[in-house]
C-alpha positions as CSV (number, residue, x, y, z in Angstrom):
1,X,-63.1,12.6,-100.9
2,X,-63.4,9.9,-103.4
3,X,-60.2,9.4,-103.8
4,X,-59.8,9.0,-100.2
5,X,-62.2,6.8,-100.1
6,X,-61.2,4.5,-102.7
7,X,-57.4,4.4,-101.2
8,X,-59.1,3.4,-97.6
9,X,-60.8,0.3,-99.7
10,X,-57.6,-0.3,-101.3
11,X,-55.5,-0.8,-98.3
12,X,-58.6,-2.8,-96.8
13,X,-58.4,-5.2,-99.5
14,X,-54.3,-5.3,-100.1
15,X,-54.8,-6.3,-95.5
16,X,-57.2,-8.9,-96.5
17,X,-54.7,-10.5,-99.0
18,X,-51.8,-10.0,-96.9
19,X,-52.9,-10.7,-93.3
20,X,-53.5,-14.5,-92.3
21,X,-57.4,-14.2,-92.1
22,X,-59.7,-14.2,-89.2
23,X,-62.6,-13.8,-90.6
24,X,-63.3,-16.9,-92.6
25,X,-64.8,-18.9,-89.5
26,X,-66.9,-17.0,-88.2
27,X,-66.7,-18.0,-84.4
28,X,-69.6,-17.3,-81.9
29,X,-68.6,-15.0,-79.6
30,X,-67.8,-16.8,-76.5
31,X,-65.5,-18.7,-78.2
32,X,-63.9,-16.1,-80.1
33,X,-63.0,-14.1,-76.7
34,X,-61.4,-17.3,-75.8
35,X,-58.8,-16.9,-78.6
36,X,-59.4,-20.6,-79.5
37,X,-56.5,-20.3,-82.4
38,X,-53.7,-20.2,-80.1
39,X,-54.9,-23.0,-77.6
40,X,-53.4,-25.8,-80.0
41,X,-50.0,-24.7,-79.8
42,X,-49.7,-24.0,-76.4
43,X,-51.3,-27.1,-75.5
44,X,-48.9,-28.8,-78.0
45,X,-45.8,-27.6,-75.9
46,X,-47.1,-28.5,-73.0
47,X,-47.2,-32.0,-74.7
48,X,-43.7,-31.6,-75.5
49,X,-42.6,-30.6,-71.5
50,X,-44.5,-34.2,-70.6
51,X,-42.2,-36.3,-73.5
52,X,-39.2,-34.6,-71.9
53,X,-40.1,-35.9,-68.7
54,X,-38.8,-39.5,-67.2
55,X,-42.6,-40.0,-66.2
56,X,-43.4,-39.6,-70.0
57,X,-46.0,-41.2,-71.2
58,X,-48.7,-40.2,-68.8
59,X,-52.0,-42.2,-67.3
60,X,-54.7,-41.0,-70.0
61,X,-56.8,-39.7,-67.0
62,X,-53.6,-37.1,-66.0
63,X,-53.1,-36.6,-69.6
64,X,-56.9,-35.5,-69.9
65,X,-56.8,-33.4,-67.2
66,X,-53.5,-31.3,-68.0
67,X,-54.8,-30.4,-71.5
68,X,-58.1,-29.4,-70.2
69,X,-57.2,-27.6,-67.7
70,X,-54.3,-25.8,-69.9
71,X,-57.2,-25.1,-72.2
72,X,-59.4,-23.4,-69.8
73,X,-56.7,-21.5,-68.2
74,X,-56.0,-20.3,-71.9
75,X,-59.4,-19.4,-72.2
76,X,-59.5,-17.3,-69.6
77,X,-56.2,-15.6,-70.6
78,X,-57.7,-14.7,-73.8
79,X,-60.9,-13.6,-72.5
80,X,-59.6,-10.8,-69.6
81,X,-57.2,-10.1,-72.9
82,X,-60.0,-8.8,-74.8
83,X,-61.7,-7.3,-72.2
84,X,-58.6,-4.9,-71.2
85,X,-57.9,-4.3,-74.5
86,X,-61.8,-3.8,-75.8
87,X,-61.5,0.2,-76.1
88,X,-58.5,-0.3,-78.4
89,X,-59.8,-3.2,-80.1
90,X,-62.3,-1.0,-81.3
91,X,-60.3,1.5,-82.8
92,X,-58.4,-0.6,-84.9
93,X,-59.5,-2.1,-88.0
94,X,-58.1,-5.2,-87.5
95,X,-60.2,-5.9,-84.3
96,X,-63.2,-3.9,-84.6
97,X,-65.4,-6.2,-85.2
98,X,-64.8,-8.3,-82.0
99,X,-67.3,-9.5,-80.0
100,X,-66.5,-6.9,-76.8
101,X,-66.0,-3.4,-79.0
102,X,-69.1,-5.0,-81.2
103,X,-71.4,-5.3,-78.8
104,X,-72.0,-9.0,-79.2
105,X,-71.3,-9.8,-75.5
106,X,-71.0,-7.7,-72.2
107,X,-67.9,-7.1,-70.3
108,X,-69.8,-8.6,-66.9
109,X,-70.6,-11.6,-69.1
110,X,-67.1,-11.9,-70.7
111,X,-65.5,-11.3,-66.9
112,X,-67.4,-14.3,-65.1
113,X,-66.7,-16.2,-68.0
114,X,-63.2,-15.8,-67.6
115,X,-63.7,-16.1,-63.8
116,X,-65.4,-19.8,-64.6
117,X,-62.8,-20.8,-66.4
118,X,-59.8,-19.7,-64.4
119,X,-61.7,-21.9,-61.3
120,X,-62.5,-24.5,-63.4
121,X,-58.7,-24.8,-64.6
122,X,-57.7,-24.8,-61.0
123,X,-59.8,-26.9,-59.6
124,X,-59.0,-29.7,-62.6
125,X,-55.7,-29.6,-62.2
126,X,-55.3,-30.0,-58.3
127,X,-57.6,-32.5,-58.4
128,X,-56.5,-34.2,-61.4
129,X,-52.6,-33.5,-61.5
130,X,-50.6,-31.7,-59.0
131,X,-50.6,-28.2,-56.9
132,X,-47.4,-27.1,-59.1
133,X,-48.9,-27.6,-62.3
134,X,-52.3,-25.7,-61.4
135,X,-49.9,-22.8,-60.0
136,X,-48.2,-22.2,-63.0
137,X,-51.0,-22.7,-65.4
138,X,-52.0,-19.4,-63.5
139,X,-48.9,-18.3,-63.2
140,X,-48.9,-18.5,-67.3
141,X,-52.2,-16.9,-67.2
142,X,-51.3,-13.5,-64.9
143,X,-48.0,-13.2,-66.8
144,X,-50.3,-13.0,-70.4
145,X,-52.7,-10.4,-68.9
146,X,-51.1,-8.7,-66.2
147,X,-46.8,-8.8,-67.8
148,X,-47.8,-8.6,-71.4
149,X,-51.4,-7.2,-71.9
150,X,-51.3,-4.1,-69.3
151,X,-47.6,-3.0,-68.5
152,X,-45.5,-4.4,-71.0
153,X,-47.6,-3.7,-74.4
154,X,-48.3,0.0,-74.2
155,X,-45.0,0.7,-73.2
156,X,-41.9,-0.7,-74.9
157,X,-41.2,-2.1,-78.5
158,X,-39.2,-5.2,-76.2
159,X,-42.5,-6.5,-75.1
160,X,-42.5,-9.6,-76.7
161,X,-39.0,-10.6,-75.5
162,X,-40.3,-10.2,-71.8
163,X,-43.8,-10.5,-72.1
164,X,-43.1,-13.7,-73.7
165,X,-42.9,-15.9,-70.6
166,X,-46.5,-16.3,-70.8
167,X,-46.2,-18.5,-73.8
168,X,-43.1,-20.1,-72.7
169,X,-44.9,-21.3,-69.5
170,X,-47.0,-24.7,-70.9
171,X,-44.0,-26.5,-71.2
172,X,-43.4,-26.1,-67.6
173,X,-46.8,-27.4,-66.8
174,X,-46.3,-30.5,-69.1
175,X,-43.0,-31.5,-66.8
176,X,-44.8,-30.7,-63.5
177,X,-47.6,-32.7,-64.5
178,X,-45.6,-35.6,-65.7
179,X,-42.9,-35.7,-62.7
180,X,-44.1,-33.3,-59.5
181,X,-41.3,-31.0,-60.7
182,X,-39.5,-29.7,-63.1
183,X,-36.1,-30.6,-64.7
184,X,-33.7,-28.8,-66.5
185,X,-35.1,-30.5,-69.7
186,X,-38.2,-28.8,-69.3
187,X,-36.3,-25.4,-68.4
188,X,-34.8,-26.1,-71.7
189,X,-38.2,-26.4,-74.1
190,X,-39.2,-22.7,-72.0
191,X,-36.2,-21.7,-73.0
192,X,-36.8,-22.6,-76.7
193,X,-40.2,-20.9,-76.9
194,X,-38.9,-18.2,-75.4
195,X,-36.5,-17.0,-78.1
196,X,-38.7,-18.4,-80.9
197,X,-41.7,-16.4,-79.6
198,X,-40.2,-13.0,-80.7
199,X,-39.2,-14.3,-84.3
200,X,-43.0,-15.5,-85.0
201,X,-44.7,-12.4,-83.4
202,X,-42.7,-9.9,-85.1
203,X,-43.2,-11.4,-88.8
204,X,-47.2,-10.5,-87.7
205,X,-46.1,-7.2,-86.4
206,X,-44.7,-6.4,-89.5
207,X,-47.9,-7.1,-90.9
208,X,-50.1,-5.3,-88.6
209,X,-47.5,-2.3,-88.8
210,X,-50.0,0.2,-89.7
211,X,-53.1,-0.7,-87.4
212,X,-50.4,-0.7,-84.5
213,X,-49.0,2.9,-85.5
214,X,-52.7,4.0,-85.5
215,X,-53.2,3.3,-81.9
216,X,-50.1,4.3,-81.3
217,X,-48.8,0.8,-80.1
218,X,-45.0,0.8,-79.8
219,X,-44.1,-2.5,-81.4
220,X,-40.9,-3.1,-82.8
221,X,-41.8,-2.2,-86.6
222,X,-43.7,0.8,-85.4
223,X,-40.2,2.3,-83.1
224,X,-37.6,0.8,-85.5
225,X,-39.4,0.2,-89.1
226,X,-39.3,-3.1,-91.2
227,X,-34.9,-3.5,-91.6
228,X,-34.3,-3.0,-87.8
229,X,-37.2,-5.4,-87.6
230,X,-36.3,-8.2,-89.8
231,X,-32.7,-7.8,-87.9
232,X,-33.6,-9.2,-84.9
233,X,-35.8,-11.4,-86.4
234,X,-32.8,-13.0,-87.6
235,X,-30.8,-13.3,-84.6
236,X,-33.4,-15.1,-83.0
237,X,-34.2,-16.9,-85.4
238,X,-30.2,-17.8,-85.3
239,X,-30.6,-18.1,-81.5
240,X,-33.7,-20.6,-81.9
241,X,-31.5,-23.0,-84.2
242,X,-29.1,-23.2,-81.7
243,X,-31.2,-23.6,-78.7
244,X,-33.2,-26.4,-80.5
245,X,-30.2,-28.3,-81.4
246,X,-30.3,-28.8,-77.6
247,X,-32.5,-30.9,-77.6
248,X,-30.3,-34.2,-78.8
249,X,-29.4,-33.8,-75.0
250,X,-32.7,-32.6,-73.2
251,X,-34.0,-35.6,-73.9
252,X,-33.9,-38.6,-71.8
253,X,-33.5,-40.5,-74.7
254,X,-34.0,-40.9,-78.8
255,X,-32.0,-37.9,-78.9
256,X,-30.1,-38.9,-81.9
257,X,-33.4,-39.3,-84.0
258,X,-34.6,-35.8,-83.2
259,X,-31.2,-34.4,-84.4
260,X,-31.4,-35.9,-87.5
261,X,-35.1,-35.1,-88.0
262,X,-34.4,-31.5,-86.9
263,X,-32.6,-30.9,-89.8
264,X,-34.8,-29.8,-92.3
265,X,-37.0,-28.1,-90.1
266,X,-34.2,-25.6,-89.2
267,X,-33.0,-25.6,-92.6
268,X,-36.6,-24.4,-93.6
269,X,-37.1,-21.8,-90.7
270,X,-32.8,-20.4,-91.5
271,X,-34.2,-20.0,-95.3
272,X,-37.4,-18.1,-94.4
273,X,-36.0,-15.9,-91.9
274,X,-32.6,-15.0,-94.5
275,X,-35.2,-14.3,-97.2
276,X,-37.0,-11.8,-94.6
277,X,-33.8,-10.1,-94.0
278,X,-33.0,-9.4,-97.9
279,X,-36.3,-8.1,-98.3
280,X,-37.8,-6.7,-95.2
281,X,-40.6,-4.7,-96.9
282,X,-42.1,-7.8,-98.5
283,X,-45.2,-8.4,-96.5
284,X,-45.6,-12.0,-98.6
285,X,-42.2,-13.2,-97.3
286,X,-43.2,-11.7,-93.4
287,X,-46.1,-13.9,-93.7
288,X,-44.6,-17.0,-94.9
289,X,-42.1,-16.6,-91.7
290,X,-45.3,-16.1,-89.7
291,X,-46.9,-19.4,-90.8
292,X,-43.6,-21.5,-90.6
293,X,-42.7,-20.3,-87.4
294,X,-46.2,-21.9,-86.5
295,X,-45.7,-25.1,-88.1
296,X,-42.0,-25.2,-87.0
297,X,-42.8,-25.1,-83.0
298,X,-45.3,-27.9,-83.7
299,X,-42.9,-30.2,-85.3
300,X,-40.6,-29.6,-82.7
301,X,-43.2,-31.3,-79.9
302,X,-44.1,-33.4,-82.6
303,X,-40.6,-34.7,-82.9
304,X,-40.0,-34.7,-79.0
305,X,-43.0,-37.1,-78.6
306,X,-41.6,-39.4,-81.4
307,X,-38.2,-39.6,-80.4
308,X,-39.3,-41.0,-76.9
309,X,-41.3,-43.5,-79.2
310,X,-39.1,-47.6,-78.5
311,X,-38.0,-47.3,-82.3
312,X,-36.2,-44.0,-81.4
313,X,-34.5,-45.5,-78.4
314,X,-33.4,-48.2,-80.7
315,X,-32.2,-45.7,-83.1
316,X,-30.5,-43.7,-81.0
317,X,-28.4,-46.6,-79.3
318,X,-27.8,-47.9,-82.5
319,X,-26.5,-45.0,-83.7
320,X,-24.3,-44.3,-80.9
321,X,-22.8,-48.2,-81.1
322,X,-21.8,-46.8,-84.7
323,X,-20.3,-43.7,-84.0
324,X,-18.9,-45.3,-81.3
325,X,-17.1,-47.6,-83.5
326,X,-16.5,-45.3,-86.5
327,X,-14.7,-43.3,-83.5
328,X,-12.5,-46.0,-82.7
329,X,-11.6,-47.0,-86.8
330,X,-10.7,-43.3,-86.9
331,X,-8.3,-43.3,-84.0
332,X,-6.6,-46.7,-85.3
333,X,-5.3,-44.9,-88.4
């Protein structure tokens, strides 16, 4: 019994070190159903969708309203999230100590909450933007709970690669806000997230292998173990180089200047996912994927609103001029 016990403390502790911690702001509980982490980064692509846009940049009072009512829609997404998935939350370790399997807050409370905010979203951004880009902010929002949470999830170790059209959606909401519609460009940054999103989420589900077996959640680590695992992780991470590198031609201009700065961001994300691969047991490289991958999909909206910056444009036709010529010297001899 001791023994036991001590190897259940063990593995708690060897989590703590491993897993990127939650518990070191302690959020109050209507903002932690909200899932406040992963607003930033979806609001950050939908950032990226507007710079790919001809009506890039926007009126600040568009702007405002976009990103407010992307955050409120994501909000909501997060909160019906932990309310369908409250009696599982609870058994697993991880998630235990959540505000719905807690006790902290009622599911009626954390249901017109979620309610609110999905009106509140909708209401900002037809008032404040356009009718398409309030549909698919909800459209974003029923995919996440409806596509991912309840059918997808519980039912295939694929459910990232589908179920990941939730996430992929903000970009689209960027380009409808910016232009009434949306472009190929801004099919192109969807596109981008959407093969990314299962190279991040499985270098966490490698981490949070065992609490997903215990539930008996059929991610991919769980159905196919850590090699299989960090084998597709590669060839999407392979297939996100490539469909970044797209981007020198999404862009309506300074496409040259995000090539070259793309560089050593792909370099960086090819070295993390090939170290993965040699080594799929290694938890410490699985999390170092899962933090880059983070950083990596914010430099590339970083770098999309930068290269629509006048410098860029100069850059870019500068750089052309010289190819251009280089070109031409080339052919002479």
């Amino acid at each position: 019994m001791v023994s036991s016990t001590t190897e259940m403390i063990t593995t708690h502790l060897q989590r703590e070190q491993v897993v990127p911690s939650r518990k070191r702001i302690k959020l109050p509980p209507w903002l932690e159903v909200a899932k406040p982490r992963l607003i930033p980064l979806l609001l950050a692509t939908t950032l990226g969708g507007m710079a790919l846009s001809e009506g890039w940049p926007l009126p600040s009072p568009r702007l405002a309203c976009t990103l407010g009512g992307g955050a409120l829609a994501a909000a909501a997404a997060g909160a019906l999230n932990c309310l369908w998935e409250q009696e599982l939350d609870g058994r697993m370790q991880r998630t235990s100590n959540r505000a719905l399997p807690a006790g902290r807050l009622s599911p009626t409370a954390v249901f017109a909450g979620a309610i609110s905010c999905t009106l509140a979203a909708a209401a900002l951004l037809v008032s404040g933007v356009n009718c398409l880009a309030a549909g698919l902010s909800l459209l974003g929002l029923c995919s996440y709970v409806l596509l991912y949470t309840a059918f997808l999830k519980p039912r295939t170790s694929q459910n990232i690669v589908f179920g990941g059209v939730a996430g992929a959606i903000p970009p689209l909401v960027g380009a409808a806000a910016a232009t009434g519609h949306v472009g190929l460009s801004g099919w192109w940054l969807f596109s981008l997230v959407m093969v990314w999103t299962p190279a991040h989420f499985w270098a966490l589900a490698l981490l949070l292998k065992d609490d997903y077996k215990s539930v008996g959640i059929p991610m991919l680590p769980v159905v196919k173990g850590s090699v299989v695992t960090a084998r597709a992780i590669s060839r999407y991470g392979w297939a996100t180089i490539l469909m970044s590198a797209l981007g020198v031609w999404a862009l309506p201009e300074g496409g040259l200047l995000y090539g070259v700065l793309l560089i050593p961001f792909n370099a960086r994300f090819h070295q993390m996912v090939h170290r993965l691969e040699r080594a799929p047991e290694d938890l410490d490289r699985a999390k170092g994927l899962f933090r880059w991958s983070i950083l990596y999909m914010f430099g590339i909206c970083l770098l999309l609103v930068i290269s629509r910056q006048p410098l860029a444009t100069q850059f870019h036709n500068q750089g052309l001029t010289l190819l251009t010529q280089m070109s031409g010297t080339w052919a002479i001899t």
